[in-house]
C-alpha positions as CSV (number, residue, x, y, z in Angstrom):
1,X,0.0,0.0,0.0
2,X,2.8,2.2,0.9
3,X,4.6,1.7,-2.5
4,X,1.4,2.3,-4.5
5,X,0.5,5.6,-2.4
6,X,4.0,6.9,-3.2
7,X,3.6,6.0,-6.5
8,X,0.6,7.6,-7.1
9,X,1.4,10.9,-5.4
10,X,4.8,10.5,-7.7
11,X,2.7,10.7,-10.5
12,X,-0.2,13.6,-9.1
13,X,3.4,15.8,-8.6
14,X,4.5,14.8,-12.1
15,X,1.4,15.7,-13.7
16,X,1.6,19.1,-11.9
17,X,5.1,19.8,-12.8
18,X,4.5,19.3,-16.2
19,X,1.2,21.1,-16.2
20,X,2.7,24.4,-14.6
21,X,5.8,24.1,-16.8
22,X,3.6,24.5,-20.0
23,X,4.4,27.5,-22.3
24,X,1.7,30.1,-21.9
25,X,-0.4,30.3,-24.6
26,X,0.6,32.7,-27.9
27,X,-1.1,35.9,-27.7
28,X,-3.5,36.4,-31.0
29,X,-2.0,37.7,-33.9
30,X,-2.4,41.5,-34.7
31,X,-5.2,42.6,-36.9
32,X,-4.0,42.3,-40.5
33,X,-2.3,46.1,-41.9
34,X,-1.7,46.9,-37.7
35,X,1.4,48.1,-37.0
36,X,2.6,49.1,-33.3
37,X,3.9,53.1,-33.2
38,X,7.4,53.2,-33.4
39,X,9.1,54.2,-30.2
40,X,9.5,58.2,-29.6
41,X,11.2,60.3,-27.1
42,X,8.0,60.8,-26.2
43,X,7.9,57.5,-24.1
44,X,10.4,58.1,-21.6
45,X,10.0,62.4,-21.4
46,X,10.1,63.2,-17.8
47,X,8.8,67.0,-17.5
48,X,8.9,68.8,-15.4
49,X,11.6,68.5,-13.0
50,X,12.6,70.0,-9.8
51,X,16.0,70.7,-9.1
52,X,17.3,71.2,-5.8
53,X,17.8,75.1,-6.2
54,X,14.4,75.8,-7.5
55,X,15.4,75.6,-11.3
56,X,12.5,74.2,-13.2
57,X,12.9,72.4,-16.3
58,X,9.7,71.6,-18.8
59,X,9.9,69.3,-22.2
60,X,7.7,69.0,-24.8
61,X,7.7,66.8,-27.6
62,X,6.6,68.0,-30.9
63,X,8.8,67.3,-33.8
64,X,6.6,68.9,-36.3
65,X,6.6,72.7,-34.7
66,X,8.1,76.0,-35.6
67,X,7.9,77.6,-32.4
68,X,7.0,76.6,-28.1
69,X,6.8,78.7,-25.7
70,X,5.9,78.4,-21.8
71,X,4.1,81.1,-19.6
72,X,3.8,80.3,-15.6
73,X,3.0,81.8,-13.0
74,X,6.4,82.0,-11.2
75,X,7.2,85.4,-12.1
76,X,5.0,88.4,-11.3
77,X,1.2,88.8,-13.1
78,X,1.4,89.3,-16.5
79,X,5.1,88.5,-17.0
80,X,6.2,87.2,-20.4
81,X,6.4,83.4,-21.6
82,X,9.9,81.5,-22.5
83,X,11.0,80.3,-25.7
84,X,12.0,76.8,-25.5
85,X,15.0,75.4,-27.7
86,X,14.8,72.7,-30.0
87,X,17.0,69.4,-30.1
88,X,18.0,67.1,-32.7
89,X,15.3,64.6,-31.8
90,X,12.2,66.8,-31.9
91,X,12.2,67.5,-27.9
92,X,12.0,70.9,-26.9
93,X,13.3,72.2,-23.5
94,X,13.7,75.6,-21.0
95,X,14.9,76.0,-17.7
96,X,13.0,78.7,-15.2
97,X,14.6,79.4,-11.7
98,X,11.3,79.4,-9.6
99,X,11.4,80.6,-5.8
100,X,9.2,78.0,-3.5
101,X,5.5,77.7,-4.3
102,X,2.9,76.5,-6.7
103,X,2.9,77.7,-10.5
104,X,0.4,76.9,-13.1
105,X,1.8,77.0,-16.3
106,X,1.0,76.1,-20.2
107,X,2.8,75.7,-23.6
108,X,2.3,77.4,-26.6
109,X,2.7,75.5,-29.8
110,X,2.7,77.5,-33.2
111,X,-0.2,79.4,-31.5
112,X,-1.8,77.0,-29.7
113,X,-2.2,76.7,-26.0
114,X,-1.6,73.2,-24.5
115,X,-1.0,71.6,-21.6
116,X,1.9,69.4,-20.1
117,X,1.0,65.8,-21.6
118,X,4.1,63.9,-19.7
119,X,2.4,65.9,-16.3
120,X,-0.5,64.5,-14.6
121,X,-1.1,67.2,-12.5
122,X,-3.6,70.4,-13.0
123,X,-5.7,73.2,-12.5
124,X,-8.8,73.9,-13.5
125,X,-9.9,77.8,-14.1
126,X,-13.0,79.0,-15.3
127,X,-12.2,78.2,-19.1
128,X,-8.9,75.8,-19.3
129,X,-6.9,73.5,-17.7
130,X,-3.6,74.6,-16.7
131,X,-0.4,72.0,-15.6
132,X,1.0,72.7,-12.6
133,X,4.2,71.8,-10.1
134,X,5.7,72.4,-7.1
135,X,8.7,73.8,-6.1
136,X,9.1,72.6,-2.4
137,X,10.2,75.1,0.4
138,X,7.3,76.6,2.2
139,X,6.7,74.8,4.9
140,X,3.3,76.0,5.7
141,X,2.8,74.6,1.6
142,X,4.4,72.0,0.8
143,X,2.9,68.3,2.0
144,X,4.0,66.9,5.1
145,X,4.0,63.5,7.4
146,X,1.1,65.2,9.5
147,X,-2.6,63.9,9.2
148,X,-4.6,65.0,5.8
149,X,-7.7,65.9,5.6
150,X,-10.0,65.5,2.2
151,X,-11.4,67.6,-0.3
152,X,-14.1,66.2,-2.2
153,X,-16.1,67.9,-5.2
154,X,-20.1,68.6,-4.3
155,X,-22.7,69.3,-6.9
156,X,-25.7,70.7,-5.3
157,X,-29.0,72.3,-6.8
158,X,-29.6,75.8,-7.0
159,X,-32.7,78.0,-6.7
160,X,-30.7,80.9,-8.2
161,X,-29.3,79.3,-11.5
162,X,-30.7,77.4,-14.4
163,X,-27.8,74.4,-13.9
164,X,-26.5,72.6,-10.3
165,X,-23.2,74.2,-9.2
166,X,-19.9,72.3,-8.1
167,X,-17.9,73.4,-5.0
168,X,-15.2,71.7,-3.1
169,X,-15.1,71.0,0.4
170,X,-12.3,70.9,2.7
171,X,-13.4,68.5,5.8
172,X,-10.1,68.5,8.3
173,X,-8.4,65.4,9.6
174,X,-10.9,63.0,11.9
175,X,-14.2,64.7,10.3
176,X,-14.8,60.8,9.3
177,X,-14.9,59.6,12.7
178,X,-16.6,60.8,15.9
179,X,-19.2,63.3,16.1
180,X,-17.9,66.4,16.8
181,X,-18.8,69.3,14.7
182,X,-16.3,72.6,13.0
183,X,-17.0,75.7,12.1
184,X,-17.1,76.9,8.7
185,X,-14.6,79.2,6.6
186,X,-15.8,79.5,3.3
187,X,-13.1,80.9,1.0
188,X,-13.7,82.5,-2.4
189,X,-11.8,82.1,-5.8
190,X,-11.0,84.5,-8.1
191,X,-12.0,86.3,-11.4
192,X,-11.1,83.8,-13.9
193,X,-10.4,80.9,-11.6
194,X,-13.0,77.9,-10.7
195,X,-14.0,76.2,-7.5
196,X,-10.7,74.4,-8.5
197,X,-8.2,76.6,-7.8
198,X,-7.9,77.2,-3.7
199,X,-7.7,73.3,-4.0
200,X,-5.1,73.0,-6.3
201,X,-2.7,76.1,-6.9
202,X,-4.3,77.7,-3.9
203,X,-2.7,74.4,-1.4
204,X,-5.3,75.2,0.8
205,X,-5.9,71.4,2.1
206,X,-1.9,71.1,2.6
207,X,-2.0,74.4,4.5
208,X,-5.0,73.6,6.5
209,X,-3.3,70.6,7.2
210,X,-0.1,71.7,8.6
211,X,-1.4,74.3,10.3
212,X,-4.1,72.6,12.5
213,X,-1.2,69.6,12.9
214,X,1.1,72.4,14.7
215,X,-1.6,73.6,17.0
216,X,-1.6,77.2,15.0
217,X,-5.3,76.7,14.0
218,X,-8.7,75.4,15.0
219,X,-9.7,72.6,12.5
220,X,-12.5,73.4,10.4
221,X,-14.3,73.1,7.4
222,X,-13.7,75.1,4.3
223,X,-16.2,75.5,1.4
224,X,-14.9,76.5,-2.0
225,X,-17.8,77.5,-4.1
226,X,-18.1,78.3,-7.9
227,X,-17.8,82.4,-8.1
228,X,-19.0,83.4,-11.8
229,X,-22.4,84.3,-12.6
230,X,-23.1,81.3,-15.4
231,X,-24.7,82.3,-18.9
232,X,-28.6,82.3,-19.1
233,X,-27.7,78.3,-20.9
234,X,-25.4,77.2,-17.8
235,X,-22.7,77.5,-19.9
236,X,-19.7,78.4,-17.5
237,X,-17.5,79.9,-20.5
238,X,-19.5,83.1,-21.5
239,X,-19.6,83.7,-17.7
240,X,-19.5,86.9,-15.9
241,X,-17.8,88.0,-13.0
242,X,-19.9,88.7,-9.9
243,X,-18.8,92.3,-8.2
244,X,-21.7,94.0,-7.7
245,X,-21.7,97.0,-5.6
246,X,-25.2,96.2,-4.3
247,X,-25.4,92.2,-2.5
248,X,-28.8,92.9,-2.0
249,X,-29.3,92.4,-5.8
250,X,-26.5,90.0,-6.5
251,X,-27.1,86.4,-7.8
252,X,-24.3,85.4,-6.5
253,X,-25.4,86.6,-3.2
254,X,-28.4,85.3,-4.1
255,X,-27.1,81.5,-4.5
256,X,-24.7,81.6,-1.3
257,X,-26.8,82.7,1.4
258,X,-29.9,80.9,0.0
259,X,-28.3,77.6,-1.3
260,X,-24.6,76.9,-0.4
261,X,-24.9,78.3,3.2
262,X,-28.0,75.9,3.9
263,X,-26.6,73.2,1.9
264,X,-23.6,72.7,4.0
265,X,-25.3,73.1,7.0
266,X,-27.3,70.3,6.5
267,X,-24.8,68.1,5.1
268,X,-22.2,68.5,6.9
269,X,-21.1,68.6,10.8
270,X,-21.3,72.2,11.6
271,X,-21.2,75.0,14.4
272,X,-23.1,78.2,13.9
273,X,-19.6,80.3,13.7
274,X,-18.6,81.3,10.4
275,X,-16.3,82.8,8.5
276,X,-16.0,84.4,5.0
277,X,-12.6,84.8,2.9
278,X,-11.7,85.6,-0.7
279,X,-9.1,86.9,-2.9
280,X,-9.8,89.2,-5.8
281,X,-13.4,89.2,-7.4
282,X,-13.4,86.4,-4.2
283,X,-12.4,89.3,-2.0
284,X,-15.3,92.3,-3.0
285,X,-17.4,89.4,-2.9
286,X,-16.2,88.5,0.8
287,X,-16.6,92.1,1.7
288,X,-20.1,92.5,0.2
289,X,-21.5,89.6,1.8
290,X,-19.5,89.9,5.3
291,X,-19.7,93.5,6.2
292,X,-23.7,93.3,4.8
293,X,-24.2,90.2,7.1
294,X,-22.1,90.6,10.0
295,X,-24.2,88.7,12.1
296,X,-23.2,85.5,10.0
297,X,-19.7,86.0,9.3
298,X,-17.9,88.0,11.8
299,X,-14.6,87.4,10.7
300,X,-13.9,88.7,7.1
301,X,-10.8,88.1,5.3
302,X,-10.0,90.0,2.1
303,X,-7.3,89.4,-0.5
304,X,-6.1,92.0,-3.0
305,X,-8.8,93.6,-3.6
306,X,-11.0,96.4,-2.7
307,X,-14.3,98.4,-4.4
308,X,-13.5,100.3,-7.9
309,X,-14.4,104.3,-7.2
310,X,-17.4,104.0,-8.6
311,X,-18.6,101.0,-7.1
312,X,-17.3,102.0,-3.7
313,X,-19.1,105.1,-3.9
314,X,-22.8,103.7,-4.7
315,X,-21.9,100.8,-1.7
316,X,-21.2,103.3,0.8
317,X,-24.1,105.0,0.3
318,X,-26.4,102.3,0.3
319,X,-24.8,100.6,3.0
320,X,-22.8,103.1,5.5
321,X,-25.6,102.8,8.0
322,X,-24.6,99.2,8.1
323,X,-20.7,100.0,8.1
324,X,-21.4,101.8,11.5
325,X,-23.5,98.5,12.7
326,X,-20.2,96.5,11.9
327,X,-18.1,98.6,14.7
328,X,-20.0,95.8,17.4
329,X,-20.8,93.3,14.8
330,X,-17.2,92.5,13.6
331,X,-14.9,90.1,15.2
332,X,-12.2,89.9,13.0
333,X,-11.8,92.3,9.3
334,X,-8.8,91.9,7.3
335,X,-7.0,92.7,4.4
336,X,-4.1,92.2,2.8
337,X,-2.3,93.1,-0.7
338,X,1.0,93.0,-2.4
339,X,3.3,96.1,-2.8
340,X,3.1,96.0,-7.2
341,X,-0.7,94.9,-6.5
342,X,-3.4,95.8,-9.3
343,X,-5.7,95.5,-6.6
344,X,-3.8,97.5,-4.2
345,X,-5.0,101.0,-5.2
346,X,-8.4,99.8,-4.4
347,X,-7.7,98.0,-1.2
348,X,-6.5,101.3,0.3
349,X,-9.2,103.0,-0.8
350,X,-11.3,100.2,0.8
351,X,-8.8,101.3,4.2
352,X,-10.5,104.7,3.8
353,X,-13.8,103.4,3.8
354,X,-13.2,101.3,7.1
355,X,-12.0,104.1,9.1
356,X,-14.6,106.3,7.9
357,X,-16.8,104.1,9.7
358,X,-14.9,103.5,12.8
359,X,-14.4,99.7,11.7
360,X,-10.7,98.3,13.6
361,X,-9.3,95.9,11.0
362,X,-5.5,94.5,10.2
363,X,-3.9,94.8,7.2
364,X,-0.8,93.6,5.7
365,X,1.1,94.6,2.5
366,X,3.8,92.1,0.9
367,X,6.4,91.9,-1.6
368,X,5.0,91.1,-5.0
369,X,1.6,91.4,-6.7
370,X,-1.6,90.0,-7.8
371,X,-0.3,86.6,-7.6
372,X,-0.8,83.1,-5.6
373,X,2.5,83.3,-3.3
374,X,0.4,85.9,-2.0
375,X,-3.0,84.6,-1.4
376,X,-1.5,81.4,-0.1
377,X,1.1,83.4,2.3
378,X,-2.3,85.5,3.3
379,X,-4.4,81.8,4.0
380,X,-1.3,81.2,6.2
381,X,-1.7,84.5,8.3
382,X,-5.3,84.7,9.1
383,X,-6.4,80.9,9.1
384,X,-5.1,81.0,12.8
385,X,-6.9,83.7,13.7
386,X,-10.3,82.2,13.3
387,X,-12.4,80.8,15.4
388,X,-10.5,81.5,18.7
């Protein structure tokens, strides 16, 4: 029996020897007339890359064009784009010294505007996609070994607009477990930008992040809602910017207090304290809809920007009575703007106003101008403030 039992598991092991040694069966045959693309230097492009010094190099891949260019965001606004230089093999390269921070940036190809195809990461504004990278060394930016919290994109319905509207939402490390509930910073994009762009250039989850990991500020939920007025379609390209002078008539006034407010107050875990921030169009919007409701958001945070003349005359009239009201109503009013600001005429001007009235308020003016080192360095400053 003992013979016959080996022999028999002999053969079982032989059997599955043999079967697991089989060749793999031939993959099918290509169609007839296919032919596999021919390797490019496409394939193994790596762009961009980071040096250590900050030096940014970006590639592109387009044997066929005349002429690339690159415009980013890592000198001041409106700065002009860099030619990059052709090699033998149809790649074509720059190198940009960048200081620290998050730049959005697109090529230029024989006229046309595209993005970074060997880089995965972008931001969305109101009408394109732009690539963008990161250039570590800000420590209140860049991602760290700390706890993360999520940002998740909401579509809700609105009473105010023809088509639902997408926002992102911010919800700090731990929302997912437990019951506690945060108060609510809701933070503004602006002109030209999306409900994308705090998220992604702006690094305001990363900043959150690090600061409520140091103990500089109180976690907390921050809502990042869609700013332009959409077309009379829904369309979002043929959309208008939202800086009325009067929020009493302002749709997009209109939409926050009567649908994104309640919205995230019943759907998410909220306190009754508020706060409103915004940088820009973001910014007049902030101030329109803080200083107007004060009793809802007592802390307002504004960004580069401020009232044009005009506008800032016909709000002052039609709301100075409530100005004075904000002297007791106001916990916290800021603003802050660079040194080369476009928006800086404007935000003193805005200064004027507020003392006018009486209203206490900090301010801050920075190296540099209308530009996202700014707005971040300003999320830094006053995210600690709140809620304390």
């Amino acid at each position: 029996m003992s013979t016959i039992k080996f022999a028999v598991l002999g053969a079982v092991l032989f059997w599955a020897a043999s079967a697991h040694a089989q060749p793999a069966p031939a993959a099918p045959p290509l169609p007839a007339g296919f032919h596999p693309p021919a390797p490019t230097p496409n394939d193994t492009l790596v762009s961009p890359i980071v040096a250590a010094d900050g030096t940014v190099t970006v590639s592109l891949y387009a044997p066929q064009a005349h002429d690339v260019l690159v415009s980013g965001e890592w000198g001041d606004f409106g700065a002009p784009p860099t030619r990059l230089v052709r090699s033998d093999n149809g790649v074509w390269t720059t190198s940009i010294h960048a200081a620290p921070g998050t730049y959005r940036y697109t090529f230029n190809v024989d006229g046309a505007q595209a993005v970074d195809p060997r880089n995965t990461n972008t931001s969305r504004s109101q009408t394109t996609v732009r690539s963008l990278v990161t250039v570590p060394g800000k420590p209140w930016e860049d991602y760290a070994a700390v706890p993360h919290g999520a940002v998740e994109e909401v579509w809700y319905p609105s009473t105010t607009f023809s088509s639902p509207r997408r926002m992102h939402v911010y919800t700090p490390p731990g929302y997912g477990t437990g019951g506690r509930r945060y108060p609510v910073l809701y933070l503004l994009h602006g002109g030209g930008d999306s409900d994308d762009s705090w998220s992604t250039v702006g690094r305001a989850g990363f900043i959150l992040d690090n600061l409520i990991a140091a103990g500089k500020a109180v976690p907390m939920i921050v809502v990042m809602p869609a700013g332009h007025i959409p077309a009379a379609d829904g369309t979002i390209a043929s959309a208008s910017n939202a800086m009325s002078e009067d929020p009493a008539n302002d749709r997009f006034t209109d939409d926050f207090l009567n649908n994104i407010v309640p919205y995230v107050e019943k759907s998410y875990r909220t306190t009754n304290t508020r706060a409103i921030a915004g940088l820009s169009m973001g910014g007049l919007q902030a101030a329109n809809i803080g200083l107007v409701h004060a009793d809802m958001f007592p802390s307002v945070l504004i960004y580069s920007s401020g009232w044009f003349p005009q506008v800032a005359t016909r709000f002052e009239q039609r709301w100075g009575t409530t100005l004075d009201a904000d002297r007791t109503r106001l916990k916290l009013l800021w603003i802050g703007y660079g040194e080369t600001d476009i928006a800086r005429a404007n935000a003193e001007a805005a200064k004027a106003m507020f003392d006018r009235h009486g209203l206490t308020y900090r301010t801050e003016m920075t190296p540099g101008g209308h530009v996202w080192a700014n707005w971040r360095h300003y999320l830094t400053e006053t995210a600690p403030l709140l809620f304390k």
